[in-house]
N, C-alpha and C positions, 0 to 999 in steps of 0.2 A: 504494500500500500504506500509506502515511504517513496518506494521510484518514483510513483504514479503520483505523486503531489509535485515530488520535484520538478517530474518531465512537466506537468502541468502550467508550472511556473516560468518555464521559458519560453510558453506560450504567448504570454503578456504583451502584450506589443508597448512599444514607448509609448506612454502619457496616457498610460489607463491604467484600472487600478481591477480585482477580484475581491470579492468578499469570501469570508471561511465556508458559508456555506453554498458559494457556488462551485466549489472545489469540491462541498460532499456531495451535490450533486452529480457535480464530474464522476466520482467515485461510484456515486449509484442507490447514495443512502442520503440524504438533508440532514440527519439525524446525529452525523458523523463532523460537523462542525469544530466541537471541542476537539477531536481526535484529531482534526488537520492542523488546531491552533497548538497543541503538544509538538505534531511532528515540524511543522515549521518552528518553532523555538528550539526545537535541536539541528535544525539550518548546518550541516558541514560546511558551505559554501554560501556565503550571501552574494557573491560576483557571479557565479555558475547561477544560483537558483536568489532569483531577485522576491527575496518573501517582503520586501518593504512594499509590495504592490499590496499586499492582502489588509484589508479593511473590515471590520465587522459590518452587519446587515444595517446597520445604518449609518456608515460612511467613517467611524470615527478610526484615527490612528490608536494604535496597538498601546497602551500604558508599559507593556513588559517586552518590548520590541527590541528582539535577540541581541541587537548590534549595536548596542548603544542610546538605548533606551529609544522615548518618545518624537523629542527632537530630532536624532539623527532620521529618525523616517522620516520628519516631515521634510527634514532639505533634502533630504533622495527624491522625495515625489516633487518638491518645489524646483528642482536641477532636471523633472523633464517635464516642466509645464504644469504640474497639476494645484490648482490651487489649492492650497491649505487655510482653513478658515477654523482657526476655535478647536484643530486637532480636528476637523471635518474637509472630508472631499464631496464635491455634490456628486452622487450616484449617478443620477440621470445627463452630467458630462460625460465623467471620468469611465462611470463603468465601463469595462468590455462585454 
């Protein structure tokens, strides 16, 4: 299951963003959300597998965000465009 989130993640295109549970869906289960937000926090790679794109269902950056906490995600999604407002991306831009 761990591949299958990472391959999922390089899917991302620049200047858009996935939420945890469009990834369980990827998976096959909605239900599987927390379990993607586990395996992305053990991230090997944040350059290989870009988890700063992943966003909860209603837009907000990650408070326990593997790489450097909260901030560091926000200047990774603000360095390809995506506005960051209040620790918030507007879904209905950003989303993929």
């Amino acid at each position: 299951m761990k591949e299958k989130v990472y391959d999922f993640l390089r899917t991302i295109p620049k200047g858009k963003v996935v939420t945890y549970g469009q990834i369980a869906e990827y998976l096959g289960n909605k239900q599987l959300a927390r379990v993607v937000g586990n395996i992305l926090h053990n991230n090997p790679d944040e350059c290989k597998y870009p988890c700063y794109k992943v966003v909860d269902s209603k837009g907000y950056l990650s408070k326990h965000f593997a790489f450097g906490g909260i901030e560091k995600q926000k200047e990774k999604l603000e360095r390809e465009g995506i506005v960051v407002k209040d620790y918030k991306v507007d879904l209905d831009k950003y989303r993929m």
